[in-house]
N, C-alpha and C positions, 0 to 999 in steps of 0.2 A: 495547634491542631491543623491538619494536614485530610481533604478530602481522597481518597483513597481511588484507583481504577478499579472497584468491588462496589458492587450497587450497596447501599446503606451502615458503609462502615468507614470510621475514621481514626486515623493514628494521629497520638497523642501522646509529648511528653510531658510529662511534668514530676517533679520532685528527682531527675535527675532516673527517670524510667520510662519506659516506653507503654503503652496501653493501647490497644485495639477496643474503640466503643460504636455500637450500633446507635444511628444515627436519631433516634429519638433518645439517647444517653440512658437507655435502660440497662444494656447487656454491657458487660466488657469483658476482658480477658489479655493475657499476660504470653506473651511468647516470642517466636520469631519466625516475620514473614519472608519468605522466598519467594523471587521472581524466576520460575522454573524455564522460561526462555531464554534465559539470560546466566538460567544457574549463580543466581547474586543474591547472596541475603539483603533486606532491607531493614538497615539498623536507626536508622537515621531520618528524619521528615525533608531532610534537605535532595535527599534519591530521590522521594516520590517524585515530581515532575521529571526528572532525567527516564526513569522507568516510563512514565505513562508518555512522554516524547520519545521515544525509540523503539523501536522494534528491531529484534537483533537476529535479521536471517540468518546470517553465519550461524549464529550460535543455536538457531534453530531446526536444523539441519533442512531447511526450507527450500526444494527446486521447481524454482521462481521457472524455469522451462516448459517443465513437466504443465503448465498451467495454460501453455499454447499463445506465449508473448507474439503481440507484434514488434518486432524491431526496428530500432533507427537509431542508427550510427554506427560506429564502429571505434569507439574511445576504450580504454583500459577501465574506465571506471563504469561500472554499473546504476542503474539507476530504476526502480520500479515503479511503475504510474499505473494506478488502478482507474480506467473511466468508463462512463456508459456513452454507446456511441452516437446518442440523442443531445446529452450535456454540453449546453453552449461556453459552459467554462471550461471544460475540458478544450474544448476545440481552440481556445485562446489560449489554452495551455501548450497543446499540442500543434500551432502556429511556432512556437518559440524552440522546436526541438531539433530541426535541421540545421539552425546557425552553430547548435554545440555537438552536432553528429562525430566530429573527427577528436573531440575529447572524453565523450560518454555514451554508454551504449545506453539506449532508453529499452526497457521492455514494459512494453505497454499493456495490461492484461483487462481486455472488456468485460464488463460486467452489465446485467441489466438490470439498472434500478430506477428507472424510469417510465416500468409496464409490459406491458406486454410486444407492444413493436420494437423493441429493445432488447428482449429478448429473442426475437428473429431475425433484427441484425448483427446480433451475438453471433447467432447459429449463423447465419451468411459467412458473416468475416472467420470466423474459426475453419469453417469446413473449406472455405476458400484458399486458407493460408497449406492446407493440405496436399496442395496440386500445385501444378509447373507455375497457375498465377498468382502466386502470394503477393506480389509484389502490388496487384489491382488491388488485392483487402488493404495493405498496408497504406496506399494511396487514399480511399474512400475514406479508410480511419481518419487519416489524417486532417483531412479536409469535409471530413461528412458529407459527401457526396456519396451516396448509396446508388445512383439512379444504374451504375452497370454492372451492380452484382447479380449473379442467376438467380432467374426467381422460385427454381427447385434445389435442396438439398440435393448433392449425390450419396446412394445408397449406401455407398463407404466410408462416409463420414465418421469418424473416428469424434465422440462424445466427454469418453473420459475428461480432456482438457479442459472441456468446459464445466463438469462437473466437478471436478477438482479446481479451478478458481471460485464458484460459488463457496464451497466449501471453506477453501482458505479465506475468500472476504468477511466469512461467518466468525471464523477463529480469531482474527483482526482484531474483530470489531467495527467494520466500517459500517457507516452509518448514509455516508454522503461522497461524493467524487467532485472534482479529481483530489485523489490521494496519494500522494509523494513520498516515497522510501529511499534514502539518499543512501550509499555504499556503508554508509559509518552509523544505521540504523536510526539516522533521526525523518521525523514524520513530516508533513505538509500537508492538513487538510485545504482544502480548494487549490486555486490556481497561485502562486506567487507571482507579484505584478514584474520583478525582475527574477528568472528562475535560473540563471547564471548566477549572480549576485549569490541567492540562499542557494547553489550547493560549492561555490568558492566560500561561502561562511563554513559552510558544515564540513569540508575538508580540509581546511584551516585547522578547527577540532581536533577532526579526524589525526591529523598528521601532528600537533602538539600530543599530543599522547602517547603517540609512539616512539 
């Protein structure tokens, strides 16, 4: 038996069949489940974890842009990191991302899950990144140092981005930050203590596959 990423149901083989049972073992039922991001049947209990570890932007037609990243780097390989810009483990995260700038492009998408001051340093850094000094949000990001962002919005502030990252973190599933989406769809809840290391793992993966 295999707990399932579906609030109260469990896949189950036995007799040489697959079963889908609601988790007090009352209901069940017979069929075949689809992972519709990934367009992959799930035949087998050995996929679950591979499934609820990945997230497969590609195949999601997902643009990680459209969401108003901040960046850093400039590497071939992609990389998404979900944080709130209060998260003292995000900023332990986000310590470690200039040393691999010339290998992987980091795009960084704030979120705030931390309350409401967090939500207004969302609004800061997004509407910031919109003018000639994006480069002061990306710096503040980095370091949480807020103290020289303006302390008014400008009127033209362009909002969609940031309501379309809310939105996508909903669709996710995120719960908590920082959250790591590495090129080749596998996840990292919190910070990883070497985060070199776990994404040379996961392109290791990545590249045996292909």
């Amino acid at each position: 038996m295999k707990a399932l990423p579906i609030d109260g149901f469990n896949m189950v083989e036995a007799g040489g069949e697959t079963y889908f049972i609601s988790r007090n073992g009352r209901f069940a039922f017979k069929g075949q489940l689809m992972d519709t991001w990934s367009k992959t049947p799930i035949t087998r209990i050995e996929q679950v974890d591979s499934v609820m570890n990945r997230i497969p932007l590609a195949d999601m037609k997902l643009n990680i842009d459209e969401l108003g990243p901040v960046l850093v780097g400039k590497g071939k390989t992609s990389v998404v990191v979900f944080v709130d810009p209060q998260c003292r483990y995000c900023k332990k995260l986000q310590q470690q991302l200039p040393a691999l700038a010339d290998r992987y492009t980091f795009k960084i998408i704030p979120i705030a899950v931390l309350g409401q001051e967090s939500t207004i340093l969302v609004n800061k850094i997004e509407c910031l990144l919109q003018t000639k000094d994006k480069e002061k949000a990306t710096t503040a990001l980095l370091n949480q140092d807020y103290a020289g962002l303006p302390e008014q919005l400008p009127g033209n502030c362009d909002k969609e981005p940031m309501q379309k990252a809310v939105i996508t973190s909903a669709i996710l599933g995120l719960t908590a930050v920082p959250f790591v989406i590495a090129q080749d769809g596998r996840t990292h809840k919190g910070a990883p203590d070497d985060l070199a290391g776990w994404l040379n793992s996961t392109q290791s993966v990545s590249t045996a596959k292909q």
